[in-house]
PDBQT receptor file of N, H, CA, C and O in Angstrom, charges set to zero:
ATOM      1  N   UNK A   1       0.827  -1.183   0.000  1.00  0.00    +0.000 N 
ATOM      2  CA  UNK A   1       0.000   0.000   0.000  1.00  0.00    +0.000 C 
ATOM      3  C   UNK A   1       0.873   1.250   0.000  1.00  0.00    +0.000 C 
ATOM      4  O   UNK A   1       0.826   2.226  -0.748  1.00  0.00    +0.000 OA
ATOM      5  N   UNK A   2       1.758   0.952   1.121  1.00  0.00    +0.000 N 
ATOM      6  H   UNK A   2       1.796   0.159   1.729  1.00  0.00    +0.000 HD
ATOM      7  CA  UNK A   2       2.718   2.765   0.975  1.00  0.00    +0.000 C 
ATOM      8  C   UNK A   2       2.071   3.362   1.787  1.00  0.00    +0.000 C 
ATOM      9  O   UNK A   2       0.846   3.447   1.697  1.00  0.00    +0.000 OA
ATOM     10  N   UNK A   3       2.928   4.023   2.975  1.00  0.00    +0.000 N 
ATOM     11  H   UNK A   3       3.923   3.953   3.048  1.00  0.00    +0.000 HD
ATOM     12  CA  UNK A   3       2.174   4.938   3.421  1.00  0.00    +0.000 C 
ATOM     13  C   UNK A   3       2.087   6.101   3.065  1.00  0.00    +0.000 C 
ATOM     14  O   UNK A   3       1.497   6.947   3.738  1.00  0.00    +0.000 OA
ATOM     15  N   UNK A   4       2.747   6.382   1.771  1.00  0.00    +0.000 N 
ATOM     16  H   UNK A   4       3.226   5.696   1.224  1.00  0.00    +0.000 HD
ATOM     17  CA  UNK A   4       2.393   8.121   1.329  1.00  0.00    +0.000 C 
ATOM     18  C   UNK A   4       1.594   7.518   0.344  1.00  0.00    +0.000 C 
ATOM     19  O   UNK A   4       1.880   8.088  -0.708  1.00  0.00    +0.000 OA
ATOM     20  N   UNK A   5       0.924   6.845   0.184  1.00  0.00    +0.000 N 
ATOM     21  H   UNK A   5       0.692   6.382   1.039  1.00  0.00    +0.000 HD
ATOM     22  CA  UNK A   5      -0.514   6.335  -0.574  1.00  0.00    +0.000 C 
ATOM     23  C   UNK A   5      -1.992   6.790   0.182  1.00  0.00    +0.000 C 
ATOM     24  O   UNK A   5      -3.110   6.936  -0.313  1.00  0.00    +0.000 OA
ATOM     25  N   UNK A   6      -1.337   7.006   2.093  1.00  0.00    +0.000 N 
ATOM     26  H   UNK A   6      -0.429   6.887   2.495  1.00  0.00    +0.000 HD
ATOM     27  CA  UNK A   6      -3.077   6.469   2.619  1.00  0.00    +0.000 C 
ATOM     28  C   UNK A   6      -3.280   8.317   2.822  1.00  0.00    +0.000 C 
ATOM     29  O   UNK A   6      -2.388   9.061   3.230  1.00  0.00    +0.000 OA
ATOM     30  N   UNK A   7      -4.021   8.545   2.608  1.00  0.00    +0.000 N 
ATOM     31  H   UNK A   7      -4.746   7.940   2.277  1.00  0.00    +0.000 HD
ATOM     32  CA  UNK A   7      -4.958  10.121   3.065  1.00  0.00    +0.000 C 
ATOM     33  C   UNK A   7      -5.739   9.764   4.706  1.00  0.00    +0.000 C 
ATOM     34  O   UNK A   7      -5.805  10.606   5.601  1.00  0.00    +0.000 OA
ATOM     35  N   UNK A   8      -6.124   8.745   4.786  1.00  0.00    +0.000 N 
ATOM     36  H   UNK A   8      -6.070   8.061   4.059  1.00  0.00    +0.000 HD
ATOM     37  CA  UNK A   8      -7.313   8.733   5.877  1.00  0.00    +0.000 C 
ATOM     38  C   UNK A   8      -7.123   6.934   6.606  1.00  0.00    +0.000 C 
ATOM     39  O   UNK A   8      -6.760   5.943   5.974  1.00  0.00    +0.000 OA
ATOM     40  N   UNK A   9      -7.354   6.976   7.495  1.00  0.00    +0.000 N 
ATOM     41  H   UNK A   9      -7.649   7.782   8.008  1.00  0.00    +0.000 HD
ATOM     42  CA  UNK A   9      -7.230   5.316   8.084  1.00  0.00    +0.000 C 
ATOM     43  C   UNK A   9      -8.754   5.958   9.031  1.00  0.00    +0.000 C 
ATOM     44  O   UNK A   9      -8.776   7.089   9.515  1.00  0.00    +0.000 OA
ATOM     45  N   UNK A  10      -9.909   4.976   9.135  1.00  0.00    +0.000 N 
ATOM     46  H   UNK A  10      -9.891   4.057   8.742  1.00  0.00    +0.000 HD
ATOM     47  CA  UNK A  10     -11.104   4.820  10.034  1.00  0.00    +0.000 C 
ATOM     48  C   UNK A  10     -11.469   3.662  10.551  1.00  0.00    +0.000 C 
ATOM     49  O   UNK A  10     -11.587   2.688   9.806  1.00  0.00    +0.000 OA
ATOM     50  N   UNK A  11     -11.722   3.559  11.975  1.00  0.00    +0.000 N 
ATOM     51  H   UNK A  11     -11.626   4.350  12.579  1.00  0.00    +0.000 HD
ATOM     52  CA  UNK A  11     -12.372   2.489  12.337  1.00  0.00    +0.000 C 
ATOM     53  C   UNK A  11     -13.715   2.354  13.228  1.00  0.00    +0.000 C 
ATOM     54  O   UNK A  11     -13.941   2.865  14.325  1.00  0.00    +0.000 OA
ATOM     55  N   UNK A  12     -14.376   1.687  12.599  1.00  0.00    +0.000 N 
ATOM     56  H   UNK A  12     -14.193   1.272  11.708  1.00  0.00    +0.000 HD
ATOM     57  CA  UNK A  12     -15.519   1.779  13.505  1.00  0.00    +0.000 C 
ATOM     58  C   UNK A  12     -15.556   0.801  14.580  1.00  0.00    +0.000 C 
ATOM     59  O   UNK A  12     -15.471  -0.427  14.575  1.00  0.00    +0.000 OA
ATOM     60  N   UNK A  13     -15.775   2.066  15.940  1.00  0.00    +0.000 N 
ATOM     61  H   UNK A  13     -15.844   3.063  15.945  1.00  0.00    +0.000 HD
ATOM     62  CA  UNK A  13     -15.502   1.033  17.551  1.00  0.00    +0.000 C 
ATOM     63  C   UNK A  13     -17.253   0.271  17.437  1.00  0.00    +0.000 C 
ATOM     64  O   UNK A  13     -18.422   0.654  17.471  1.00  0.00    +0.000 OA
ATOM     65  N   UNK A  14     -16.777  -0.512  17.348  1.00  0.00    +0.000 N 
ATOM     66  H   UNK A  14     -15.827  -0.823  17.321  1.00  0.00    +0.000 HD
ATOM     67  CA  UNK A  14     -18.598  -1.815  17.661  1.00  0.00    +0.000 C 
ATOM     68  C   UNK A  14     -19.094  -1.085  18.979  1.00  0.00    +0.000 C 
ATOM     69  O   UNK A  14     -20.258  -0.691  19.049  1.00  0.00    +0.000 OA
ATOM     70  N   UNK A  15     -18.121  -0.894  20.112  1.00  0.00    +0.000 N 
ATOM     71  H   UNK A  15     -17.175  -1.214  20.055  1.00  0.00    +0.000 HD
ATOM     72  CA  UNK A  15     -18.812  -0.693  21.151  1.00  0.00    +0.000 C 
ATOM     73  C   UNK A  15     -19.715   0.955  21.652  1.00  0.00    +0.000 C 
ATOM     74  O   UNK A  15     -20.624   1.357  22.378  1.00  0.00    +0.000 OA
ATOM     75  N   UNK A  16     -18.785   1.395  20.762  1.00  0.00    +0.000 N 
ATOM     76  H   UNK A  16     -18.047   1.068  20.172  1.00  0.00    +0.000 HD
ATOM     77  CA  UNK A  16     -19.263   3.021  20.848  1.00  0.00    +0.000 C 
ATOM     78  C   UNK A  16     -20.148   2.785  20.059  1.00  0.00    +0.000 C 
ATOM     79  O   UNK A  16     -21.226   2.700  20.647  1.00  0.00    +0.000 OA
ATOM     80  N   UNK A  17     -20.235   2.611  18.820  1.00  0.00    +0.000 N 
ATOM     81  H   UNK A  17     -19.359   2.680  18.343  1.00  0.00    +0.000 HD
ATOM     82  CA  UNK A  17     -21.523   3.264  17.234  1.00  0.00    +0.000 C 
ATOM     83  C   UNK A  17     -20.400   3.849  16.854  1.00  0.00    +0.000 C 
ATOM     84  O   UNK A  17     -20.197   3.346  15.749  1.00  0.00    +0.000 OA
ATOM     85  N   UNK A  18     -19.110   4.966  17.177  1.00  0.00    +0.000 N 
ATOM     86  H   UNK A  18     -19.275   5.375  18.075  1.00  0.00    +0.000 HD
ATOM     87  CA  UNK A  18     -18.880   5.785  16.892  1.00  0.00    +0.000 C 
ATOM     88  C   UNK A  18     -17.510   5.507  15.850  1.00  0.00    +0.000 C 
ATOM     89  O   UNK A  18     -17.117   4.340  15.865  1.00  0.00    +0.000 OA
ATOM     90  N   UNK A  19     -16.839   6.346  15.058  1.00  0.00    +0.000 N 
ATOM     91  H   UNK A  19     -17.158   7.294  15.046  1.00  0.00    +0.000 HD
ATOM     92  CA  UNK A  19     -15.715   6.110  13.875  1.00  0.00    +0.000 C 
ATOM     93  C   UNK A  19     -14.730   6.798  14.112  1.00  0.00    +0.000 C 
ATOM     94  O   UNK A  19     -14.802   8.001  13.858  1.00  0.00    +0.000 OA
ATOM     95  N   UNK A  20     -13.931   6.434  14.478  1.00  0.00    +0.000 N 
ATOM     96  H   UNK A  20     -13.873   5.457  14.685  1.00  0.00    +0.000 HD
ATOM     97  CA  UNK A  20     -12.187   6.628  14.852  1.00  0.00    +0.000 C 
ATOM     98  C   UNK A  20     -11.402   6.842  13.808  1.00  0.00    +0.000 C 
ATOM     99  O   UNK A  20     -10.897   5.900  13.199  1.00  0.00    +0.000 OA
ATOM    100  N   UNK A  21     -11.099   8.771  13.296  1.00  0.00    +0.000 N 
ATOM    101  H   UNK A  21     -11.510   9.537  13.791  1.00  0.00    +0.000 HD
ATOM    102  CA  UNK A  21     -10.108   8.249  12.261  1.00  0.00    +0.000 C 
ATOM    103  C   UNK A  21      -8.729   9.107  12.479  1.00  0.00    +0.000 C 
ATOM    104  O   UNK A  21      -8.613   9.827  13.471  1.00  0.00    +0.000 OA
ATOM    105  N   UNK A  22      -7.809   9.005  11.613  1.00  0.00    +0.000 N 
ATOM    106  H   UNK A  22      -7.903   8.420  10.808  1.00  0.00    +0.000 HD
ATOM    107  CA  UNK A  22      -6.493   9.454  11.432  1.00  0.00    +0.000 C 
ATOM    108  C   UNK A  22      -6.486  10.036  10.303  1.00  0.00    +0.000 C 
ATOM    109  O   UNK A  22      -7.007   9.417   9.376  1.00  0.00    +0.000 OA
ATOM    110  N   UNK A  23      -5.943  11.295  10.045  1.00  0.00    +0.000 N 
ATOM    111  H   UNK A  23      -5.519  11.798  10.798  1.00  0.00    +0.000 HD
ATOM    112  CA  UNK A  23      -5.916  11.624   8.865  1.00  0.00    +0.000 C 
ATOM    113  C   UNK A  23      -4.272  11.663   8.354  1.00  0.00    +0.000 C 
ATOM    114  O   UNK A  23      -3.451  11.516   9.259  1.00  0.00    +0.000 OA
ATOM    115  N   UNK A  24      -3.814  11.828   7.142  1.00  0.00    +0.000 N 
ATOM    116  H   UNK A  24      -4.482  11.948   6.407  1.00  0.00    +0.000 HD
ATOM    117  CA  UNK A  24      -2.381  12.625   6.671  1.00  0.00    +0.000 C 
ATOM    118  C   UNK A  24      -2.561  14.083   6.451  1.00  0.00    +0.000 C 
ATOM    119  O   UNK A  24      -3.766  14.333   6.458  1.00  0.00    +0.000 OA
ATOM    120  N   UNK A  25      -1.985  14.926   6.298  1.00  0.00    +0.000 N 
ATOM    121  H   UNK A  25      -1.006  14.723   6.292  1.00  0.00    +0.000 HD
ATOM    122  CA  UNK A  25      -1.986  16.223   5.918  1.00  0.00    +0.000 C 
ATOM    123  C   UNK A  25      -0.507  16.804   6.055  1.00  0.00    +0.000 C 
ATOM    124  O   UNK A  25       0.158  17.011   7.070  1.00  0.00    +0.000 OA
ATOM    125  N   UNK A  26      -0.244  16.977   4.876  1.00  0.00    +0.000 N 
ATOM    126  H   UNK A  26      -0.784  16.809   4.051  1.00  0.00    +0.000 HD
ATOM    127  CA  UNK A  26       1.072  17.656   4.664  1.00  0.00    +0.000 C 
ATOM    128  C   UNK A  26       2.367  16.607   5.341  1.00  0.00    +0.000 C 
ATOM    129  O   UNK A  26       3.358  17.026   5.939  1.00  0.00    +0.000 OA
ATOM    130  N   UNK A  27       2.040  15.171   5.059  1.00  0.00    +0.000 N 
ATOM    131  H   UNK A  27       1.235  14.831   4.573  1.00  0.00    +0.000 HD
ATOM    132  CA  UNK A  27       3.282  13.869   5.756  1.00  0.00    +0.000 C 
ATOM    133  C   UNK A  27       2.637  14.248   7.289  1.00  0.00    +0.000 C 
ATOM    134  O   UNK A  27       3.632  14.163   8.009  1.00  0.00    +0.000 OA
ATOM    135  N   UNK A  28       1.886  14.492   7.859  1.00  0.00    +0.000 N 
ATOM    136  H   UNK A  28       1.078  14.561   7.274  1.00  0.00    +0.000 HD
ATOM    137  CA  UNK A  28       1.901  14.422   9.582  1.00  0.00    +0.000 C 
ATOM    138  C   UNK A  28       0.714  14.018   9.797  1.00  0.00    +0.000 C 
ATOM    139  O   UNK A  28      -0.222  14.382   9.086  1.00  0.00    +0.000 OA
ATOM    140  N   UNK A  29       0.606  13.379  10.592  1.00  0.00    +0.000 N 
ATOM    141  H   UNK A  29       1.367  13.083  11.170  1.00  0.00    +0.000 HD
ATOM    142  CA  UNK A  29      -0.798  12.501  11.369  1.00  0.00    +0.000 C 
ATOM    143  C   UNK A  29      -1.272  13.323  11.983  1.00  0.00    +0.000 C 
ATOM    144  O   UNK A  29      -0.565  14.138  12.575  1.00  0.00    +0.000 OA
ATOM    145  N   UNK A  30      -2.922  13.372  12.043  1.00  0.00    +0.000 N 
ATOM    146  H   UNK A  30      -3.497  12.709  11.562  1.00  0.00    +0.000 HD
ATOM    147  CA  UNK A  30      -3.785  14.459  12.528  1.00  0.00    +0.000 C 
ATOM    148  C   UNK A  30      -4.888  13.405  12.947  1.00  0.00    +0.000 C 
ATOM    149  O   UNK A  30      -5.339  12.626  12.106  1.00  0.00    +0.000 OA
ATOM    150  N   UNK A  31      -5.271  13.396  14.130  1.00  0.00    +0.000 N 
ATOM    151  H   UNK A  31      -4.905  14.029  14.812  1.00  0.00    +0.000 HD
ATOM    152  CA  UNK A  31      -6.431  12.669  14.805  1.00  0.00    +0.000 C 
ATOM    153  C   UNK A  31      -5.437  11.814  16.354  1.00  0.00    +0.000 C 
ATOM    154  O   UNK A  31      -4.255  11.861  16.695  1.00  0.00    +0.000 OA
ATOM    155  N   UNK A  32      -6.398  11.263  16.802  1.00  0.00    +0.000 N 
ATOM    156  H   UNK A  32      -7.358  11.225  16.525  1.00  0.00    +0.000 HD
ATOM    157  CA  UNK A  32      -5.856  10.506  18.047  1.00  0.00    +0.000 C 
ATOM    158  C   UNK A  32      -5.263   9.520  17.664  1.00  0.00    +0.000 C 
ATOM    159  O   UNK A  32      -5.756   9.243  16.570  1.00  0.00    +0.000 OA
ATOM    160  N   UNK A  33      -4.260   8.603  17.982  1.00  0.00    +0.000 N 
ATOM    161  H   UNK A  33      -3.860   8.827  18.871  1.00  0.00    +0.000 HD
ATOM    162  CA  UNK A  33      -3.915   7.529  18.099  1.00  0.00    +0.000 C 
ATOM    163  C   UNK A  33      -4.958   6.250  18.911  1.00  0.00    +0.000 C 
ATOM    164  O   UNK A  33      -5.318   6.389  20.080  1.00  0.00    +0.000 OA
ATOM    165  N   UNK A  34      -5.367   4.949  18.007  1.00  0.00    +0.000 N 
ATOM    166  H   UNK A  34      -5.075   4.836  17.057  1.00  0.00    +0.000 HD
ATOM    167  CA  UNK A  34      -6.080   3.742  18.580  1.00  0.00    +0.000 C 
ATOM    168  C   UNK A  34      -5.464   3.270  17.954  1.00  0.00    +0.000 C 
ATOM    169  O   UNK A  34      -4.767   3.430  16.953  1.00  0.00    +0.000 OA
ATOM    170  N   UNK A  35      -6.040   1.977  19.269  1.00  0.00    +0.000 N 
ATOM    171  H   UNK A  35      -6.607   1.846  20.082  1.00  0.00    +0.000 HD
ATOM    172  CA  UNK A  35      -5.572   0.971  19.023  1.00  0.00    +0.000 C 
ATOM    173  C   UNK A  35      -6.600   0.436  17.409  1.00  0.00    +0.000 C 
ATOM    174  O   UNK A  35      -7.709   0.886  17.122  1.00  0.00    +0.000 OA
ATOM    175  N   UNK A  36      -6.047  -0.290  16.841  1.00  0.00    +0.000 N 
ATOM    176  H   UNK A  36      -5.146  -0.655  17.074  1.00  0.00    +0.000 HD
ATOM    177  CA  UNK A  36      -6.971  -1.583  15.946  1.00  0.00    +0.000 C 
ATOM    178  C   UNK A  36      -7.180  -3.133  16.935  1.00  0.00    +0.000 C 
ATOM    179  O   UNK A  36      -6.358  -3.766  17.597  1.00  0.00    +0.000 OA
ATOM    180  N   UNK A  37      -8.285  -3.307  16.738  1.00  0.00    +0.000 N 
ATOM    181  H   UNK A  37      -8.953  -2.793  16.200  1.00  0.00    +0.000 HD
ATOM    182  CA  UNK A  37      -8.053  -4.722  17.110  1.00  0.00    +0.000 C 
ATOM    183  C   UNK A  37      -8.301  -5.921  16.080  1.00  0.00    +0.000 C 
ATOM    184  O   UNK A  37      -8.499  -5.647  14.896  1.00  0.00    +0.000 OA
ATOM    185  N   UNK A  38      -8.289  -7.525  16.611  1.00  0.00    +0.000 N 
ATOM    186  H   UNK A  38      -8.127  -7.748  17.572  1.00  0.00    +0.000 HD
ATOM    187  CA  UNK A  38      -7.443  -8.122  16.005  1.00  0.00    +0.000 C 
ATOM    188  C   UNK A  38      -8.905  -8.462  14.472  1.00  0.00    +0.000 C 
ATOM    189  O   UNK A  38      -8.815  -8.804  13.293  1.00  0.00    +0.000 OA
ATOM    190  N   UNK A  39      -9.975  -8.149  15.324  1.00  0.00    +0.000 N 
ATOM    191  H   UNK A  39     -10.048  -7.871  16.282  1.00  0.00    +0.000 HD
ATOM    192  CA  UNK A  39     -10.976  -8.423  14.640  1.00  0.00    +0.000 C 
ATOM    193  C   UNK A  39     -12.092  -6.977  14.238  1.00  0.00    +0.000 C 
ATOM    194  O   UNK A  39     -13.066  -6.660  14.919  1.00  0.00    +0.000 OA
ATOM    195  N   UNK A  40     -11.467  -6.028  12.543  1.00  0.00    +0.000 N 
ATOM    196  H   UNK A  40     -10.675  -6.286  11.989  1.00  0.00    +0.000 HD
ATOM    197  CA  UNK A  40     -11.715  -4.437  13.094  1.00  0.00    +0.000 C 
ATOM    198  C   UNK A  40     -12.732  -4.584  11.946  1.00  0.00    +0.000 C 
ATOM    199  O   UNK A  40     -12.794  -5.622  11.288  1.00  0.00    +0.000 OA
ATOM    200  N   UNK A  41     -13.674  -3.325  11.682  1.00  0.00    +0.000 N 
ATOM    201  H   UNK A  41     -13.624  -2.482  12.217  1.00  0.00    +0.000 HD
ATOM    202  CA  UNK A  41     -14.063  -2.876  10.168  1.00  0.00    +0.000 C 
ATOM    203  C   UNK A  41     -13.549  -1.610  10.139  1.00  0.00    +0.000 C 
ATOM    204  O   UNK A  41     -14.096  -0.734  10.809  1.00  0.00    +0.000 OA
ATOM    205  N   UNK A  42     -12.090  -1.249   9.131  1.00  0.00    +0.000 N 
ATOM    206  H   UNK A  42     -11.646  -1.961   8.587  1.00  0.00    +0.000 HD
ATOM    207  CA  UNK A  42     -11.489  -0.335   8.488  1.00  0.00    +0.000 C 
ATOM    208  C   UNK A  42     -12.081   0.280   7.307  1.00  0.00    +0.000 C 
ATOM    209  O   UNK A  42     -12.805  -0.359   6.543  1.00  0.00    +0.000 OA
ATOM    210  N   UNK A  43     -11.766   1.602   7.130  1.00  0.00    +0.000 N 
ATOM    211  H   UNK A  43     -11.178   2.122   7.750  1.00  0.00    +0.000 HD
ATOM    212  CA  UNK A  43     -11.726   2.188   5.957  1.00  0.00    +0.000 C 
ATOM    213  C   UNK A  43     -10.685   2.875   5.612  1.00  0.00    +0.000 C 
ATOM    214  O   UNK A  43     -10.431   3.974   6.105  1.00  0.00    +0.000 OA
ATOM    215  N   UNK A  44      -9.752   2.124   4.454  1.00  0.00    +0.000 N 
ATOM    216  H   UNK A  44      -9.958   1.232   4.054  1.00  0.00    +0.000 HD
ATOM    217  CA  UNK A  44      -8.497   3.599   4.152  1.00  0.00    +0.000 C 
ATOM    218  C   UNK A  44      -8.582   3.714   2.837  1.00  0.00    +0.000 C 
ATOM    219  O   UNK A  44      -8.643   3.059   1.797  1.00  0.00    +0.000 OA
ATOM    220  N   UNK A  45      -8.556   5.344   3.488  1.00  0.00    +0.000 N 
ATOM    221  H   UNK A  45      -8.506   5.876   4.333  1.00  0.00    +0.000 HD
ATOM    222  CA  UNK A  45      -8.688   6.122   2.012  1.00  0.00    +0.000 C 
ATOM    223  C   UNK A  45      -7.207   6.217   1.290  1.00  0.00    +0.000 C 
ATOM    224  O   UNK A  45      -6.239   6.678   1.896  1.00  0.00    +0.000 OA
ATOM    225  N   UNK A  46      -7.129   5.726  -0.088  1.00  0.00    +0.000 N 
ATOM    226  H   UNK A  46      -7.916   5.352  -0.580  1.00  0.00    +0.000 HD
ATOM    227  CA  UNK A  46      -5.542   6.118  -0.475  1.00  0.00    +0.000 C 
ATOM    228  C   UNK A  46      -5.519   6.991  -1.563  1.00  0.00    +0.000 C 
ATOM    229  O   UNK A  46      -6.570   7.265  -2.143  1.00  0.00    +0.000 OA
ATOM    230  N   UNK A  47      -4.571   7.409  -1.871  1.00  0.00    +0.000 N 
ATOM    231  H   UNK A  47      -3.717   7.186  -1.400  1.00  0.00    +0.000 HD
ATOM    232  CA  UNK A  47      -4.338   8.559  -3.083  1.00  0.00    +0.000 C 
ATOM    233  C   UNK A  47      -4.673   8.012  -4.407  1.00  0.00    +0.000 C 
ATOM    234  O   UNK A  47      -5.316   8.570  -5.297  1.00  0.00    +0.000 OA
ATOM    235  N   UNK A  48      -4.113   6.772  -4.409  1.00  0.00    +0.000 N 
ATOM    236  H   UNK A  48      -3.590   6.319  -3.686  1.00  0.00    +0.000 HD
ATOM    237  CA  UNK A  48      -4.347   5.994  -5.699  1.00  0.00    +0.000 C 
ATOM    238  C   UNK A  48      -4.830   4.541  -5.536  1.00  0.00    +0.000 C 
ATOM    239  O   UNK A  48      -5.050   3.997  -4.454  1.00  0.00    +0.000 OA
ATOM    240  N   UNK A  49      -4.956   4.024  -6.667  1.00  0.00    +0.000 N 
ATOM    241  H   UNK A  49      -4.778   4.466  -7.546  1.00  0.00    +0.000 HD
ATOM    242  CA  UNK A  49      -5.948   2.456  -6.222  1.00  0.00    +0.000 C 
ATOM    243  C   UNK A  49      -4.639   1.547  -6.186  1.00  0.00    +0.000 C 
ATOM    244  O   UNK A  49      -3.618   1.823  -6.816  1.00  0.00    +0.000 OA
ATOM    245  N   UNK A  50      -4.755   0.714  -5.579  1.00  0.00    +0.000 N 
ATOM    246  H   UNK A  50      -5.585   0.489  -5.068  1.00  0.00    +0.000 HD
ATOM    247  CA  UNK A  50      -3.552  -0.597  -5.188  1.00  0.00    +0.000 C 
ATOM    248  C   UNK A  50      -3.812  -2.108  -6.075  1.00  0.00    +0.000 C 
ATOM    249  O   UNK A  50      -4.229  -3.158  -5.587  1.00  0.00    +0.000 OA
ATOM    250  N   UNK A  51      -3.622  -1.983  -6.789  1.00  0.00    +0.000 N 
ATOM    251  H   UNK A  51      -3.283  -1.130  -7.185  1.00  0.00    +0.000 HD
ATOM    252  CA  UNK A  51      -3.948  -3.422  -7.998  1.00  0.00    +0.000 C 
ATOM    253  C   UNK A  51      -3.245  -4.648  -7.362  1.00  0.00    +0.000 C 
ATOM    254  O   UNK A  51      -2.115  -4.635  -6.875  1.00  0.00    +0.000 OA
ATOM    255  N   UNK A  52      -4.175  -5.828  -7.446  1.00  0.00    +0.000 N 
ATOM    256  H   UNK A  52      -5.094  -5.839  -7.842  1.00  0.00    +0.000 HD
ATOM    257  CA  UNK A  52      -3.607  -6.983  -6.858  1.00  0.00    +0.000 C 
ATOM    258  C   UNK A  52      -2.944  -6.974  -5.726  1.00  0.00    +0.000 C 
ATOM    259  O   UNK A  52      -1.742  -7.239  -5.689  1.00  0.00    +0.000 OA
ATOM    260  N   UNK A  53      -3.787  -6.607  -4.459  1.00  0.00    +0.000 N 
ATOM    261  H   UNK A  53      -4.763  -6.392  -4.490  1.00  0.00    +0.000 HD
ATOM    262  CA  UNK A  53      -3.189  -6.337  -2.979  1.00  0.00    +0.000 C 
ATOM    263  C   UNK A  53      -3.838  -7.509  -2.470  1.00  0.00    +0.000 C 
ATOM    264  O   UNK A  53      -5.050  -7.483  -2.680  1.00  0.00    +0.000 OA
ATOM    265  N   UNK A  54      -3.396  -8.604  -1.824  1.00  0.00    +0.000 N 
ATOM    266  H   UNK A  54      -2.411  -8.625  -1.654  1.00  0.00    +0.000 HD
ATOM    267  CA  UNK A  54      -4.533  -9.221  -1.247  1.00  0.00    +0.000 C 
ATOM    268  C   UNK A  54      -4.142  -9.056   0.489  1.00  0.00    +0.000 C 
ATOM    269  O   UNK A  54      -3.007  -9.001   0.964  1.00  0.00    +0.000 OA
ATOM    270  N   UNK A  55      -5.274  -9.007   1.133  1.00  0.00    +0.000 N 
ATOM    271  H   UNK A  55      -6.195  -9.051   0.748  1.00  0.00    +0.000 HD
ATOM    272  CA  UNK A  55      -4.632  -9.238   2.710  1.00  0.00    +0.000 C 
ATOM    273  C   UNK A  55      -4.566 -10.414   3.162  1.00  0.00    +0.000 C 
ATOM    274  O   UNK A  55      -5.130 -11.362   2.615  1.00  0.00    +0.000 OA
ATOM    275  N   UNK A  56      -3.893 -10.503   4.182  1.00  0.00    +0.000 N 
ATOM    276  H   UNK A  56      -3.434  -9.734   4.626  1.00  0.00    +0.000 HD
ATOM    277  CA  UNK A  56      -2.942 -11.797   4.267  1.00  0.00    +0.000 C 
ATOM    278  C   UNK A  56      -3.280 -11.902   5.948  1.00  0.00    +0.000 C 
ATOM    279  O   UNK A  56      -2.775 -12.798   6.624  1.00  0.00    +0.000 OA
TER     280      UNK A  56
């Protein structure tokens, strides 16, 4: 993926309702630091599309 690919990393906490995200802006992280856990639903936004990525 690259991390000067991702714009945005989100996760939605099951236990809140609520969506946890991180942004990039200008190379520097903007939002709180969380944890992920081992079992998450993510959303990352990237600059460009990633062809033949599979997760592992």
């Amino acid at each position: 993926m690259g991390a000067g690919n991702v714009n945005a990393v989100r996760l939605l906490d099951a236990y809140s309702g609520r969506w946890r995200a991180v942004e990039v802006e200008d190379g520097s992280l903007v939002g709180a630091d969380f944890p992920i856990p081992e079992v998450a639903l993510l959303l990352v936004d990237l600059e460009a599309p990633v062809t033949q990525w599979r997760p592992e």
